[in-house]
C-alpha positions as CSV (number, residue, x, y, z in Angstrom):
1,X,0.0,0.0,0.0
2,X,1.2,3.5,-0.8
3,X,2.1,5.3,2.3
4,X,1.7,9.0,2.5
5,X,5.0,10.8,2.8
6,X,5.8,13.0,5.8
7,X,3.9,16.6,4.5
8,X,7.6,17.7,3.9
9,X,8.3,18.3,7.6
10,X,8.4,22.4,5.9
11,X,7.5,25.2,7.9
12,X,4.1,25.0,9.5
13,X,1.1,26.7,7.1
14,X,-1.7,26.9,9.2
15,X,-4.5,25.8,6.4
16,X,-7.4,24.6,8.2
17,X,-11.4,25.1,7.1
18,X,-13.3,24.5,3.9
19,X,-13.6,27.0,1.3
20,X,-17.5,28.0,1.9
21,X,-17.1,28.6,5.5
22,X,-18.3,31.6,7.0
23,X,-16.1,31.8,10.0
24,X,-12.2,32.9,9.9
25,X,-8.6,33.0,11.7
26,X,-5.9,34.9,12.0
27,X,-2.4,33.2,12.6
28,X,0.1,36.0,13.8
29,X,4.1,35.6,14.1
30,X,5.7,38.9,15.5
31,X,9.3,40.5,15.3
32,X,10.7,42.2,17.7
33,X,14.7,42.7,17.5
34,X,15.9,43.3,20.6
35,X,18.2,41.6,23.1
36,X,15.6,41.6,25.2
37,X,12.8,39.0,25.4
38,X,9.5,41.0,24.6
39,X,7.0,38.3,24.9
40,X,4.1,38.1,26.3
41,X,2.5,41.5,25.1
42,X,-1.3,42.4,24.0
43,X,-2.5,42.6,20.3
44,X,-5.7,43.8,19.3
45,X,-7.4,43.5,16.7
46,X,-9.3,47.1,15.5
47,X,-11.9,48.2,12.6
48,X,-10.0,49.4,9.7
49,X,-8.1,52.8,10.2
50,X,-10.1,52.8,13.2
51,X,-10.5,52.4,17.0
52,X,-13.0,49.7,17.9
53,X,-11.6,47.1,19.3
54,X,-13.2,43.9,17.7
55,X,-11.1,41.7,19.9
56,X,-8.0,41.2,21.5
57,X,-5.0,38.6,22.8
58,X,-1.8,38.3,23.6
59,X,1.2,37.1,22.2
60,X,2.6,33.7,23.9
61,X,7.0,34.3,24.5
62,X,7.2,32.8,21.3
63,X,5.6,36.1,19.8
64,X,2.8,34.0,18.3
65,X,-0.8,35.1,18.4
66,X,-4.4,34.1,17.4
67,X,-8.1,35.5,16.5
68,X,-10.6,33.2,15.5
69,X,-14.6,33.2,15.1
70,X,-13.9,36.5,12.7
71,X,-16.3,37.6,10.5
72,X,-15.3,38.4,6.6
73,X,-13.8,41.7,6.3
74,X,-11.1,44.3,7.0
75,X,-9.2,44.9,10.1
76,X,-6.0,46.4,11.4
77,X,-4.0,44.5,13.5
78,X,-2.7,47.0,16.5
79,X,0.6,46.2,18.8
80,X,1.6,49.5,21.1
81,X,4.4,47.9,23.1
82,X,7.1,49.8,25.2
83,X,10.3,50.6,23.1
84,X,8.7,49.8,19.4
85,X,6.4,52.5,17.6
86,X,2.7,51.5,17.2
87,X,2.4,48.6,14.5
88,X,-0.8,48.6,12.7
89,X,-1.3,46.1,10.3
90,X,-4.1,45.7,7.7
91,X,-5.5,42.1,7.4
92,X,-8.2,41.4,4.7
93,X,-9.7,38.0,6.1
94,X,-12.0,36.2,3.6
95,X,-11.0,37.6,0.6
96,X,-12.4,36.1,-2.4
97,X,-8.8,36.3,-4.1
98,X,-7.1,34.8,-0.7
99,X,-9.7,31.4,-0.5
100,X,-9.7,31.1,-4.1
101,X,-5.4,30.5,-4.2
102,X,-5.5,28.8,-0.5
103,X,-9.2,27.2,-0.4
104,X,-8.3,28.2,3.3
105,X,-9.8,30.2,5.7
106,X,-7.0,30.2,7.7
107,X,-5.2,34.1,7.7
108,X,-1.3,34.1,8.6
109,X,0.5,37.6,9.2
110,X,4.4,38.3,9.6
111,X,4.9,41.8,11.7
112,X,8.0,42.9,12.6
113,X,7.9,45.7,15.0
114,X,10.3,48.9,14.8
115,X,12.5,50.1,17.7
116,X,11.3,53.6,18.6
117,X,14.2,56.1,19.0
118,X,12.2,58.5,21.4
119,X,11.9,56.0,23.9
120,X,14.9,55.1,26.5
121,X,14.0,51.4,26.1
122,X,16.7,49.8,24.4
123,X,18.9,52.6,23.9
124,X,21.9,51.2,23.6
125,X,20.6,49.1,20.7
126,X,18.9,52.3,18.9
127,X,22.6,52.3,16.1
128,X,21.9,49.0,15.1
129,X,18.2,48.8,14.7
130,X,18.2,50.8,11.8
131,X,15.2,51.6,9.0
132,X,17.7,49.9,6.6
133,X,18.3,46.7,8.7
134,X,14.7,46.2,9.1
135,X,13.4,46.6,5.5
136,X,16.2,44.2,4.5
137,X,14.9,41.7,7.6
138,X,11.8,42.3,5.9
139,X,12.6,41.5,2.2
140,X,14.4,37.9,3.4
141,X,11.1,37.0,4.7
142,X,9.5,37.8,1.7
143,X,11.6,36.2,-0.1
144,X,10.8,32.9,2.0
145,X,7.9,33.0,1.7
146,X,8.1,33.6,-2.1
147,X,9.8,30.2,-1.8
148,X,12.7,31.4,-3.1
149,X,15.6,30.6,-0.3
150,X,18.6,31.5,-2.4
151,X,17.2,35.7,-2.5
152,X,16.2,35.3,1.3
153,X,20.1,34.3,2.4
154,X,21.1,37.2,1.1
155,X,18.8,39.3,3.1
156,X,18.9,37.5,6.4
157,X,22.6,37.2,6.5
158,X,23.4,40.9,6.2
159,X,21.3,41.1,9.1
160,X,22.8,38.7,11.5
161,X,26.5,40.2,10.5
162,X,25.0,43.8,11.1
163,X,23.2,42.9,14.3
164,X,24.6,38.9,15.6
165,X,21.8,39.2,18.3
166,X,18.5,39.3,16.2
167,X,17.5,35.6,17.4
168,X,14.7,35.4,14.3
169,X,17.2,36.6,11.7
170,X,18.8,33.6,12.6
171,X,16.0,31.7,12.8
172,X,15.2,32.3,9.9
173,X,18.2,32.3,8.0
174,X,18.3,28.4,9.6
175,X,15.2,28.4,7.6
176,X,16.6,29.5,4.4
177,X,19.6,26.9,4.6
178,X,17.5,24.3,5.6
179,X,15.4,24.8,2.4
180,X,19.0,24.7,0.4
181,X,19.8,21.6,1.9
182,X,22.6,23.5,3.8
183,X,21.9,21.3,6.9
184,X,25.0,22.1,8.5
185,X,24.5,26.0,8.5
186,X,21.3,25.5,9.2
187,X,21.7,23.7,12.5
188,X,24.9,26.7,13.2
189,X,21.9,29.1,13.5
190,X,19.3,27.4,15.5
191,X,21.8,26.6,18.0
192,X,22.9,30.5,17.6
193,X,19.4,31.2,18.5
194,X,18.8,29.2,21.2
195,X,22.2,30.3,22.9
196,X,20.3,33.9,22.3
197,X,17.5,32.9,23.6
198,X,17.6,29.4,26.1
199,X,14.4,30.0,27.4
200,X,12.7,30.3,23.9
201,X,11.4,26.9,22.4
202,X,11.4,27.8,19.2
203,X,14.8,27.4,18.5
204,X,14.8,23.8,20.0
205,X,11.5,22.8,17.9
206,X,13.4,24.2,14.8
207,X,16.5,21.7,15.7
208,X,14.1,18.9,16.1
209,X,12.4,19.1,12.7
210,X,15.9,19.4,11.3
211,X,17.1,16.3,12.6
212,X,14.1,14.5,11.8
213,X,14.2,15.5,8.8
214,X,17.4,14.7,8.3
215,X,15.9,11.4,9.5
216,X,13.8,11.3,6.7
217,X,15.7,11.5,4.2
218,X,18.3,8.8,5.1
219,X,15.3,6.4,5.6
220,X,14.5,7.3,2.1
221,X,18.2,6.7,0.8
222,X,18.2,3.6,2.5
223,X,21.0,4.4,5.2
224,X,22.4,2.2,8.2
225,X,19.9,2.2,10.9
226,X,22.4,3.3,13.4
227,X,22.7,7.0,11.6
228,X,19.2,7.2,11.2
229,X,18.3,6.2,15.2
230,X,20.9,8.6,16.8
231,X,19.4,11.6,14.4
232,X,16.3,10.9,15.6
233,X,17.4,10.9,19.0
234,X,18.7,14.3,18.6
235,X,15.3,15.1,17.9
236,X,13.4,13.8,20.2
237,X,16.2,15.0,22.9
238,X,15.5,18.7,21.4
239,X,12.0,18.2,21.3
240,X,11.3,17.0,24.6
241,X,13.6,20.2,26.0
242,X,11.0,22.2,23.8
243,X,7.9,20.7,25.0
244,X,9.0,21.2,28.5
245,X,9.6,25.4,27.9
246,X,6.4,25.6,26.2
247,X,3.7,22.5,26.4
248,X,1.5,24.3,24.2
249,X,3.8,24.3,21.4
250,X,1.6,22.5,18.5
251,X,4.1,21.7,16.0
252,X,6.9,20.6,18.7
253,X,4.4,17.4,19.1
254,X,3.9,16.7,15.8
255,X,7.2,16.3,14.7
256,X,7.7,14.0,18.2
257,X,4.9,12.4,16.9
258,X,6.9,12.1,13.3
259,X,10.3,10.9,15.4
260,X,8.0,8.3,16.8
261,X,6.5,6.9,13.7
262,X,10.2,6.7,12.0
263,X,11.3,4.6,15.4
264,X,8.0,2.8,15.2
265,X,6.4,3.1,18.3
266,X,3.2,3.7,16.8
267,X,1.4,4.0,20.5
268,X,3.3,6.6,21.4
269,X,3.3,8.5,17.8
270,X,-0.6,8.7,18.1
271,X,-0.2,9.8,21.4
272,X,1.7,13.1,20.4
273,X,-0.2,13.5,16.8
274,X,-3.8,13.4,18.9
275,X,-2.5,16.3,21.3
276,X,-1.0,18.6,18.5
277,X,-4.1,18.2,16.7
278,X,-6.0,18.5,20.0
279,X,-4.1,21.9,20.4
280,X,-4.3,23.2,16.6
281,X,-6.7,21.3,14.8
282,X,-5.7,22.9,11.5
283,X,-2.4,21.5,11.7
284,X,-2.6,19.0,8.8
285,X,0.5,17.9,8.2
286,X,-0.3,16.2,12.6
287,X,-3.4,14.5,10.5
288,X,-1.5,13.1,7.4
289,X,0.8,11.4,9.9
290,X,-1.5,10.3,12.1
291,X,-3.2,8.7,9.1
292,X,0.1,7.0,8.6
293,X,0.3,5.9,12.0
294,X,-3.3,4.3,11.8
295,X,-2.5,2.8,8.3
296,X,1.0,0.9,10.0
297,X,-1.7,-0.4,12.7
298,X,-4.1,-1.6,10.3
299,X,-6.9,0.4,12.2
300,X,-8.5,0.9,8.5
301,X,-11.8,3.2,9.9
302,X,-9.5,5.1,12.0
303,X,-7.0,5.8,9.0
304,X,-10.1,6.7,6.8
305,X,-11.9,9.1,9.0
306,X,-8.5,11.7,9.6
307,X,-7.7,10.9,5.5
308,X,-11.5,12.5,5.2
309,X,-11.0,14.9,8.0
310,X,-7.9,16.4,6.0
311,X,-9.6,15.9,2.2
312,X,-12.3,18.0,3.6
313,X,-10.5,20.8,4.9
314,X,-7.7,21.3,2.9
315,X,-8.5,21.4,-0.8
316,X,-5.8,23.0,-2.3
317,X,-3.0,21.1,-0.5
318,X,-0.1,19.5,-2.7
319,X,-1.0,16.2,-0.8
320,X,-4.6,16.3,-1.6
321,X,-3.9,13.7,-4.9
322,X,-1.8,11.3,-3.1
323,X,-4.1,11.3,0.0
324,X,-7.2,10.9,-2.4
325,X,-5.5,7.6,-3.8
326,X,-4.3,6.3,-0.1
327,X,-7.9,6.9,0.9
328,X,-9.2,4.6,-1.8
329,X,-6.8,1.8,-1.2
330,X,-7.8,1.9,2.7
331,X,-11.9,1.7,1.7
332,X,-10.7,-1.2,-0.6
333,X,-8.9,-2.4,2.6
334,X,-12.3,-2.0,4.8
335,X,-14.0,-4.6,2.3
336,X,-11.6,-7.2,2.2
337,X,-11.4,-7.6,6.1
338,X,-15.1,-7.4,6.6
């Protein structure tokens, strides 16, 4: 039986929903370069160019945020937080043009906040923090998410020379590598980050889905086992370290829950997959694997209801085909056994 390959173990894209749904989310990743940690502020979410508050949250350490039950329309996202100038971002949520490339109505927004020179937070960091060095931040995350890797390095490492303590520049320059297959640099500046930042998982639960996939792919090229168990120890190791700085950390489960398929202990695997879906439900890369899980186990119905559960929600993923064809094999499965 075909087995449905690992949804790429990429960077997470929250695409949850179906396209005719008339309720919306906003996924928000924040930017704050400073040596200082600046989590845990509040975001609201305003009417467009105005100052209703339609709702409001705050940002975990991680500088992650979330709105959901939102109505179609236009809003400003608003952060006023000690030492930046006000950010207001405009989010169209809905869009006709947005569900139409996505079939999602899942919203994500990058916003990278700017250090504000008449403040005396941060002051000694004002000279480094320049306009220039956060447009060009600015333009290697583009360029990521353009998919095109090779123009983001460019960016992102002119900004780690110019300023070596911007933990997501090197997060996301790890990012960039990564995407090269430049494993090796990749892994140099996760582990710069978390030096950075040791109380921050997100450098540790970037580590782990590097070694796993690292573990991947030698499973794929038919290595020695012995490579491919200790690299997936050094994930699990990382992961675990993760998990235990932040427990709510969605993705850090499902790629323990990936380590745990690759190593076979399928129980276990389920486990993790159940709770990162239990804490994002949208994440379906978490469902894909769980299918695989239940697919190893021969629990057929089980395997068919989260390869339905991810068909339904997520029509425009590049996994939809092969999960279409898995999903028939398992229904032909289901009448042989019964």
């Amino acid at each position: 039986m075909t087995k449905i390959s690992l949804a790429a173990l990429g960077l997470i894209l929250f695409w949850s929903a179906v396209a005719d749904a008339q309720v919306f989310m906003i996924h928000g990743m924040v930017s704050a370069p400073s040596k200082k940690p600046v989590g845990g502020f509040d975001v609201f979410l305003k009417d467009r160019d105005g100052s209703q508050v339609i709702a409001h949250t705050e940002a975990n350490k991680s500088g992650d945020f979330f709105f959901s039950n939102l109505s179609r329309g236009t809003y400003d996202i608003v952060i006023e937080l000690d030492g930046f100038r006000e950010s207001r971002t405009p989010v169209q949520v809905g869009s006709a043009t947005s569900l139409a490339v996505t079939g999602s109505t899942f919203q994500t927004v990058s916003i990278i906040l700017v250090p504000d020179s008449r403040t005396r937070r941060l002051a000694d960091e004002r000279n480094a923090y320049t306009s220039a060095i956060v447009n060009e931040y600015a333009k290697g995350l583009e360029e990521l998410d353009k998919k095109h890797p090779e123009l983001a390095v460019t960016y992102l490492e002119n900004v780690v020379k110019q300023v070596p303590e911007y933990l997501d520049a090197h997060l996301n320059l790890g990012f960039a590598y990564q995407e090269l297959f430049r494993r090796d640099q990749a892994e140099v500046e996760f582990r710069k980050a978390q030096s950075l930042k040791p109380d921050s998982a997100r450098p540790l639960v970037a580590l782990g889905r590097l070694f796993a996939e690292e573990a991947a792919i030698q499973i794929q090229a038919g290595t020695k086992p012995g490579f491919i168990q200790f690299k997936l120890s050094q994930a699990r190791e990382v992961l675990v370290e993760g998990i235990s700085i932040d427990g709510n950390f969605a993705s850090a489960f499902y790629y323990l829950g990936a380590v745990d398929f690759y190593s076979s202990d399928y129980l276990n695997a389920e486990k993790e997959l159940k709770h990162a879906l239990e804490l994002k439900p949208e994440l379906w890369e978490a469902r894909i694997m769980l299918a695989n899980v239940y697919i190893k186990q021969k629990k057929w119905n089980a395997a068919l209801d989260n390869l339905e559960e991810f068909l339904m929600n997520n029509s425009s993923s590049p996994y939809r085909r092969e999960a279409d064809e898995v999903r028939a094999e398992v229904i032909e499965r289901l009448r042989t056994v019964q």
